[in-house]
C-alpha positions in Angstrom: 12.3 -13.2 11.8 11.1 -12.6 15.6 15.0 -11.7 16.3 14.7 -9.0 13.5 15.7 -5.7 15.7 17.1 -3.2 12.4 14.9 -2.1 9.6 16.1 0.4 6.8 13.8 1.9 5.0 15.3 3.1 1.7 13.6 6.0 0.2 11.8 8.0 3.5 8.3 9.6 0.7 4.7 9.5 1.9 5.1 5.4 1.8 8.6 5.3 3.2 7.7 7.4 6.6 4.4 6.0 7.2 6.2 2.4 7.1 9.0 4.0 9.5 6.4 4.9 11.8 5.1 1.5 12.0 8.4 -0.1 12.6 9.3 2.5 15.3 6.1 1.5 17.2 6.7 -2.1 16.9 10.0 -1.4 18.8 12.4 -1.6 16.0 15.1 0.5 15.3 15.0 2.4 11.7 17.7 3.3 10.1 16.5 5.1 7.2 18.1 6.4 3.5 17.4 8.8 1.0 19.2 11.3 -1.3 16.6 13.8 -1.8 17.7 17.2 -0.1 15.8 18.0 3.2 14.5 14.2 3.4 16.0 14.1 7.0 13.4 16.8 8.2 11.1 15.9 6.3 10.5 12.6 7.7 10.9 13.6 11.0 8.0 15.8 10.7 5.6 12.9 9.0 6.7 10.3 11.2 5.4 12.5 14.1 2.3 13.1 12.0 1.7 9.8 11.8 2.5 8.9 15.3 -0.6 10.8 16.2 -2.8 8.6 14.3 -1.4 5.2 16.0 -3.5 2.9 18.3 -3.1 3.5 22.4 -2.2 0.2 22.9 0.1 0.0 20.0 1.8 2.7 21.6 1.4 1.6 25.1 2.7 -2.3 24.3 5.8 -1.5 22.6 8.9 0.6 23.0 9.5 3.7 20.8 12.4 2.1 18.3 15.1 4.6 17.7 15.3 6.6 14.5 18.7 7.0 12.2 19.2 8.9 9.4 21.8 8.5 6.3 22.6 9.9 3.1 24.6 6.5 2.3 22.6 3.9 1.4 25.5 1.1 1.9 25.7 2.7 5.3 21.9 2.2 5.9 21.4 -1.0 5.2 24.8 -2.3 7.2 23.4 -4.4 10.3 20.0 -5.0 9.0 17.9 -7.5 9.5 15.2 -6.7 6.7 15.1 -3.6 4.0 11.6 -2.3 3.1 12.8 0.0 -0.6 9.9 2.7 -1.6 11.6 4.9 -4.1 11.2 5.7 -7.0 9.0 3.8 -9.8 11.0 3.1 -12.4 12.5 0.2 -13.0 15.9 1.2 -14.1 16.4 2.7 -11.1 14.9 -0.1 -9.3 16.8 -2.4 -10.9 20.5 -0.6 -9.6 18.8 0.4 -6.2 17.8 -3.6 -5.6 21.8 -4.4 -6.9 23.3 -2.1 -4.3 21.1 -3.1 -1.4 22.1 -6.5 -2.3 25.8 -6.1 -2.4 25.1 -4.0 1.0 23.5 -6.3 3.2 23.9 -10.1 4.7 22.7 -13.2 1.9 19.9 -14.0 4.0 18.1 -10.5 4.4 14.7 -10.0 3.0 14.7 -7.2 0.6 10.9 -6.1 0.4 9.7 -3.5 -2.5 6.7 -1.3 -2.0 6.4 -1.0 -5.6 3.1 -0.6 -6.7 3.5 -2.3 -10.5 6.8 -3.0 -11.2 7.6 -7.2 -11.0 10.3 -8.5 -8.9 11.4 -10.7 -11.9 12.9 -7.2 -12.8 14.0 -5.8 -9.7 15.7 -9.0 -8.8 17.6 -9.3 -12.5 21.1 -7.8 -11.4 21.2 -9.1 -7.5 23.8 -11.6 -6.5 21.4 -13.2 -4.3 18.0 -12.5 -5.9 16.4 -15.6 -4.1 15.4 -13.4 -0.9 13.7 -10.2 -2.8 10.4 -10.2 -2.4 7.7 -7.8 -3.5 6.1 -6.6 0.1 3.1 -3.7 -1.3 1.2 -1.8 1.2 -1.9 0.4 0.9 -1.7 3.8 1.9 -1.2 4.0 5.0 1.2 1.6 5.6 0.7 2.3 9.5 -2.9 1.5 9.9 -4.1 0.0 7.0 -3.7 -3.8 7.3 -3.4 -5.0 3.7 0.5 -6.6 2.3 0.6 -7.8 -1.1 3.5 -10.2 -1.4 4.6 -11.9 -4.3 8.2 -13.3 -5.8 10.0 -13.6 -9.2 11.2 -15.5 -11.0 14.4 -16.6 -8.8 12.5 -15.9 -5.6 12.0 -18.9 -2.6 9.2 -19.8 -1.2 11.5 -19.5 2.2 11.9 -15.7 1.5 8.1 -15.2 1.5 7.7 -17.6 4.1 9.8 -15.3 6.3 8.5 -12.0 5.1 4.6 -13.1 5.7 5.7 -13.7 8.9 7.3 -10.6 9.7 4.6 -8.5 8.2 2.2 -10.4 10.6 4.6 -9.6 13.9 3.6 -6.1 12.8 -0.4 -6.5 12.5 -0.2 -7.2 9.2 -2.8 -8.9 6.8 -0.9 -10.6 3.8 -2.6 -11.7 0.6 -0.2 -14.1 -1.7 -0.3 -13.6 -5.4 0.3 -16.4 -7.4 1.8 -15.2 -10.4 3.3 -11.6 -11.0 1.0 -9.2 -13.1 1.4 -5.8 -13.5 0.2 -3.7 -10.7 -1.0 -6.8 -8.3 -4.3 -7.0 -6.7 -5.6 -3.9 -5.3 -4.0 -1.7 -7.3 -6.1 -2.5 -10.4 -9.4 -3.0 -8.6 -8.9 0.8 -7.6 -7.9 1.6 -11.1 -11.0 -0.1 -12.5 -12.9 2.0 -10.3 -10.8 5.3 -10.9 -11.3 4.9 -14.7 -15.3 4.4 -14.7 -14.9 7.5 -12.2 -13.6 9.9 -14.5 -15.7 8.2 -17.2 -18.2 9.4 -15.4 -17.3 13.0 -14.6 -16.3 13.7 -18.3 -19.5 12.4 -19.3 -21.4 15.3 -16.8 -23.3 12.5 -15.1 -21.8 13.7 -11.8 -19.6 16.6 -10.1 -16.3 14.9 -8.8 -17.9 15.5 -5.3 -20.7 13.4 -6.2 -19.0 10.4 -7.6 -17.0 10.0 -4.2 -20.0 10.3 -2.2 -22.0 7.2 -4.4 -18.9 5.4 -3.2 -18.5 6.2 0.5 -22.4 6.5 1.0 -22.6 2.8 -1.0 -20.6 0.5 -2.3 -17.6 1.2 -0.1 -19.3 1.3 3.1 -19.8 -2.7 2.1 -16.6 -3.4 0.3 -15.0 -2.6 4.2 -16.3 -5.7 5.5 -16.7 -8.0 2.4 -15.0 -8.1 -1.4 -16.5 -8.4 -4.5 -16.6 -12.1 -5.0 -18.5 -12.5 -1.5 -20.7 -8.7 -1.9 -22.3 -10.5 -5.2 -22.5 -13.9 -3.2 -25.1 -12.7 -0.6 -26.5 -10.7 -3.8 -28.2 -13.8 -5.2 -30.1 -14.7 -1.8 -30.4 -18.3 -1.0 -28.5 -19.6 -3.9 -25.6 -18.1 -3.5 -23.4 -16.9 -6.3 -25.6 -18.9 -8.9 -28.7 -16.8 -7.8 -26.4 -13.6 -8.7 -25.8 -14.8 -12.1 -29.7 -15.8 -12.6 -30.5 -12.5 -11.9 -27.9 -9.9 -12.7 -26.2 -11.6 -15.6 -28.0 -9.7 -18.3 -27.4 -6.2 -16.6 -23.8 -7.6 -15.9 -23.1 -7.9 -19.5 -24.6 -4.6 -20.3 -22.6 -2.9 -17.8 -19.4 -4.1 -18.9 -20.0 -3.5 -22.3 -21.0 0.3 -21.1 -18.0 1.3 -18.8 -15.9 4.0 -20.3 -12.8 3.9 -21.3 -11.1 7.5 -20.7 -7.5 7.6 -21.9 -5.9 9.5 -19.4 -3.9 12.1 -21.4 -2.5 15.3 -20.6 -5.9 17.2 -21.1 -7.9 14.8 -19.3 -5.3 14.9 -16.5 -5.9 18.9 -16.5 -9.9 18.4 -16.5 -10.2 15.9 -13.6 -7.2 18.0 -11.7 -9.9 21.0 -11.8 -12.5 19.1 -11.0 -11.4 17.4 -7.9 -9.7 20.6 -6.6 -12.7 22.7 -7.5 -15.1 20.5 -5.5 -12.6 20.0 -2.2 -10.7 23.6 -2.9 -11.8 24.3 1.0 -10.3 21.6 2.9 -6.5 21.1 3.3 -4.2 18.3 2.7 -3.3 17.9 5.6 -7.1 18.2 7.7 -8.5 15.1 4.8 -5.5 12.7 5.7 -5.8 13.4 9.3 -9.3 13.0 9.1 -8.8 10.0 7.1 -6.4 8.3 9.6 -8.5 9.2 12.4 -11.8 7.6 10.8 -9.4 4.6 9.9 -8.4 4.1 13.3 -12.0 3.8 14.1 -12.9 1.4 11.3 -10.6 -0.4 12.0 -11.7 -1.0 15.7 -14.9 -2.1 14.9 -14.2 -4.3 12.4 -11.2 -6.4 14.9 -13.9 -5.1 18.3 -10.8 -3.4 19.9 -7.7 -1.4 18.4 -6.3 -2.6 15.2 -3.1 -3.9 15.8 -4.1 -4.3 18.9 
């Protein structure tokens, strides 16, 4: 895997040119596919977005990898040395796009999905050579944020994964191994948890949209940056641990789970919470919150690693 020069990216979204700009700045060449019209500029413009929000030394240890465009997605993925597929989640369409990347590229190339839910046991079910598809999920953004959620199917090898942990670590990197499939992996349902008692509650007026994001940046999240939940509750119990937690939170505990809401997230809800969250951030752009977002990333990141990240 440290020979691994050519990276297509098939399907060049939000996902697609964040990971692009990542491999670029690891020195690898990109050759990049998707059949949406004015993709080509498109990711041109938010790999250069991104570029911005890279670390110096990143960008001072590496060479710039060079960037190819194509319409042809048998054309992209000739030569490479590993396929990173973000588009589209549905899974007939996953299902064909895995089968044609498979019949397109070299038996022993890693074909990594971004998907956020769908299974590879799925994906993998038409491939000639389903043993080296992987699932390979990042969190938004895949060029600073550390976090790879890998898993296999069915008819995966351990040597695929093997291979793709190590190449997602080349790159800075932090894997975490499933180990089993299950709908929307790890992270992905911790932050739906959270979404749903969010909207829970705004509908129930116990806070503005506004509000509810600040008890999370002004709290909990501040901790969940440096510790999870398992080891957040751990130093909750004092001396003893996790046990201590349970001695004295259990009772709330079960309270509290029998309390959280449990919105269903219907067209009419979708309009409320739309209104809600656009209402309360109406005067800030887009674009000015994700570059503000990178930018206090970047600096997270530092001090958590006490230099760049990636670094």
């Amino acid at each position: 895997m440290d020979e691994i020069k050519k990276v297509t990216v098939v399907g060049t979204g939000i996902i697609g040119s964040s990971w692009t700009c990542l491999f670029l700045a690891h020195g690898l060449d990109v050759v990049a596919t998707d059949i949406r019209e004015g993709a080509e500029a498109e990711l041109v413009d938010a790999v250069e977005c991104c570029w911005r929000s890279l670390p110096q030394c990143v960008l001072e240890k590496n060479r710039r990898g060079t960037l190819r465009f194509s319409s042809d997605l048998e054309a992209a993925c000739e030569g490479a040395g590993f396929v990173q597929e973000n588009a589209i989640e549905r899974l007939d369409a996953k299902i064909e796009l895995m089968r044609r990347i498979d019949a397109a590229t070299a038996q022993d190339v890693i074909i990594a999905s971004s998907s956020s839910a769908i299974s590879v046991t799925d994906m993998q079910r038409d491939c000639a050579y389903p043993e080296r598809v992987v699932l390979g999920h990042p969190f938004n953004p895949p060029h600073l944020v550390p976090l790879i959620e890998l898993a296999g199917g069915v008819r995966t090898e351990e040597d695929a994964l093997v291979r793709a942990e190590h190449f997602y670590t080349r790159l800075g990197k932090v894997p975490v191994r499933l180990k089993k499939e299950i709908y929307g992996h790890i992270a992905n349902r911790l932050q739906a948890a959270i979404f749903r008692e969010a909207i829970h509650l705004l509908e129930s007026g116990v806070a503005s949209a506004e509000e509810v994001d600040r008890a999370v940046t002004e709290g909990p999240g501040l901790r969940w940056a440096l510790m999870g939940p398992f080891l957040t509750y751990r130093l909750a119990g004092g001396d003893k641990g996790m046990q201590g937690f349970w001695n004295m939170f259990a009772p709330m505990q079960e309270k509290l789970w029998g309390d959280l809401g449990s919105p269903v997230p219907d067209a009419a809800l979708q309009a409320r919470v739309t209104d809600a969250v656009e209402q309360s951030y109406a005067n800030v752009s887009i674009q000015t919150l994700a570059d503000g977002r990178n930018s206090r990333l970047r600096r997270m990141l530092a001090l958590k690693s006490r230099s760049e990240p990636g670094c």
